[in-house]
C-alpha positions as CSV (number, residue, x, y, z in Angstrom):
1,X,22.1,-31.6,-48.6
2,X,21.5,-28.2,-46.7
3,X,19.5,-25.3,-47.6
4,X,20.4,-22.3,-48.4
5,X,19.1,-19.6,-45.4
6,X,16.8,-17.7,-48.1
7,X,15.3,-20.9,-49.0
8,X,13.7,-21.8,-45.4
9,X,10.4,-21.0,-45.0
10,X,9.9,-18.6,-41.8
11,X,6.3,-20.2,-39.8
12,X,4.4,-17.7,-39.0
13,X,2.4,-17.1,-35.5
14,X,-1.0,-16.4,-35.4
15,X,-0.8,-12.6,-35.7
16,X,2.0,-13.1,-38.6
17,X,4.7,-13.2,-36.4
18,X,7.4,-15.6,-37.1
19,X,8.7,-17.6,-34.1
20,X,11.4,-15.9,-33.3
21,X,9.5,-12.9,-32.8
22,X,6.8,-15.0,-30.9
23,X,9.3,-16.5,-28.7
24,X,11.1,-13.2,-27.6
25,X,7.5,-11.8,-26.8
26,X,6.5,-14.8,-24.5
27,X,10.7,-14.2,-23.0
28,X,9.8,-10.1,-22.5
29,X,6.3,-11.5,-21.0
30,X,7.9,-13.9,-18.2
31,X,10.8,-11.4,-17.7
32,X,8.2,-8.8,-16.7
33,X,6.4,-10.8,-14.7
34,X,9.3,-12.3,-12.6
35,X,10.2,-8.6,-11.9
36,X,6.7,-7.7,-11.0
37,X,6.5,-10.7,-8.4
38,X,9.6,-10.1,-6.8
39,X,8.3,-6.3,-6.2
40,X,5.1,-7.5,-4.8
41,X,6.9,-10.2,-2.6
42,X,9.1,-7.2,-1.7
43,X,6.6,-4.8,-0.7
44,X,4.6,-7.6,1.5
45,X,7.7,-8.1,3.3
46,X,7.9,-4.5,4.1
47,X,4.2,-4.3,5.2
48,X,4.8,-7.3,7.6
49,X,8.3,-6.1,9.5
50,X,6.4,-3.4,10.3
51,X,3.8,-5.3,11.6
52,X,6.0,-7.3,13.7
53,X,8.1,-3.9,14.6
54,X,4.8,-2.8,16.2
55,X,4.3,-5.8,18.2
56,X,7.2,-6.2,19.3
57,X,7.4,-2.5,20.4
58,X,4.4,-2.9,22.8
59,X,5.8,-6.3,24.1
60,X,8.5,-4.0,25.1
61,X,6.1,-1.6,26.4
62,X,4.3,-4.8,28.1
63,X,7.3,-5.9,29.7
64,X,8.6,-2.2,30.9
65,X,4.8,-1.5,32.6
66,X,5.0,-5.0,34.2
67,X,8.0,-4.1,35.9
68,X,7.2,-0.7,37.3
69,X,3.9,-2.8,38.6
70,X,6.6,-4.8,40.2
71,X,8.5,-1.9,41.4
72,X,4.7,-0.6,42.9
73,X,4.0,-4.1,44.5
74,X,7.3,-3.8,46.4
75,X,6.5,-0.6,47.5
76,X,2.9,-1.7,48.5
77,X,4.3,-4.6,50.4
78,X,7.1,-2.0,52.0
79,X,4.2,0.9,52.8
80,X,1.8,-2.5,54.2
81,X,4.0,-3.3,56.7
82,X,5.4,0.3,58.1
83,X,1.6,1.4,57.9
84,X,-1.9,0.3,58.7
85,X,-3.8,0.5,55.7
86,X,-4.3,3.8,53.9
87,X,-0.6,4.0,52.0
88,X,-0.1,-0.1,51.1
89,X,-3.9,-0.2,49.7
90,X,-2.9,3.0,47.4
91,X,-0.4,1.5,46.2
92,X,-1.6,-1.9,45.5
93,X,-4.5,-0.2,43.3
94,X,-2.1,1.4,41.4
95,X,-0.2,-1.9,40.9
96,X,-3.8,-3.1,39.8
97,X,-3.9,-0.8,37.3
98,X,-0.2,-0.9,35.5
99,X,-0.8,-4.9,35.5
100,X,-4.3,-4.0,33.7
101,X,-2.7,-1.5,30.9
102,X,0.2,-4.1,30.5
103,X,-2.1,-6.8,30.1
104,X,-4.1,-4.8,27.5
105,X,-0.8,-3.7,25.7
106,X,0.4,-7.6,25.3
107,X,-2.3,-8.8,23.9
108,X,-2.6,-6.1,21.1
109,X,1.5,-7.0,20.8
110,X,0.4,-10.6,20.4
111,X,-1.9,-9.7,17.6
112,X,0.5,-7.3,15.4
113,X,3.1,-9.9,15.7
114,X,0.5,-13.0,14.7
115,X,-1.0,-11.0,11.9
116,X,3.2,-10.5,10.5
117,X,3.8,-14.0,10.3
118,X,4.1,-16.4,8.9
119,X,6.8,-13.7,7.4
120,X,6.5,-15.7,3.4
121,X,4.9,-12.8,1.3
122,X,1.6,-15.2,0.7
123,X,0.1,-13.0,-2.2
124,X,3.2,-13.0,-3.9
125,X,3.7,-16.7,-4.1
126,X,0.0,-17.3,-4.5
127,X,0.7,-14.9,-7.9
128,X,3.8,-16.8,-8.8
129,X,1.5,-20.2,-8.6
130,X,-1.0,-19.1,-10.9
131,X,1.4,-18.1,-13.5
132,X,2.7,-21.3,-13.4
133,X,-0.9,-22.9,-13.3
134,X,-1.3,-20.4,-16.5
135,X,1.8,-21.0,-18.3
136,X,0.9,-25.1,-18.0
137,X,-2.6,-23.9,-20.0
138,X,-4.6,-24.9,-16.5
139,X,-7.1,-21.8,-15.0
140,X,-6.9,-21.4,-10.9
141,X,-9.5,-21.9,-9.2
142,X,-12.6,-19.5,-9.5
143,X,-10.3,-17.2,-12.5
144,X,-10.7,-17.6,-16.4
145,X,-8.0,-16.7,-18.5
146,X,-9.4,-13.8,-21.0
């Protein structure tokens, strides 16, 4: 025995929507929200190359100061020997100095490049486990679902 289409009842949602309607709403919804968390992971990952682009551009600059200081220790060890005093000392200050700024310049490397990674766009995937948290009918921690 079937029944004829016109004979089904259609359930209806709690807005009078009939299922169908109800579940291409809730497949719009996720769609949306897929798209919206791959744009945030997207723009996180931008924010952090950059981050680690800076870093790693003053490492550079670290590493190119450290060997003029290098360049200026030779040439104080060169000047100390042909020379008293006067000429070496000069230079070994100045060595002082570069070694200073390209100690000062690594460390702010180090922290740009710490504060890029890990490079996993945490907000992003923080979002995406709430929406699954949501969609099970569970509230994250310290939000309520309006």
């Amino acid at each position: 025995m079937t029944a004829r289409p016109e004979m089904v009842r259609r359930e209806a949602g709690p807005n009078g929507q009939n299922i169908g309607g109800l579940v291409s709403e809730v497949t719009s919804d996720l769609s949306r929200l897929v798209r919206d968390e791959v744009q945030l992971a997207k723009a996180e990952l931008k924010e952090k190359g950059k981050e680690a682009g800076v870093g790693a551009g003053l490492f550079g600059g670290a590493g190119t100061l450290a060997l003029y200081g290098v360049g200026v220790l030779i040439a104080a060890a060169i000047l100390g020997l042909a020379t008293a005093l006067p000429a070496w000392l000069s230079a070994l200050i100045v060595a002082a100095v570069l070694f200073a700024v390209a100690a000062v310049a690594a460390l702010l490397g180090k922290r740009h490049v710490t504060r890029a990674t890990p490079p996993v766009p945490q907000r992003a995937v923080d979002g995406v486990h709430e929406d699954l948290e949501a969609l099970k009918g569970h509230q994250p921690e310290g939000k309520t679902i309006a």
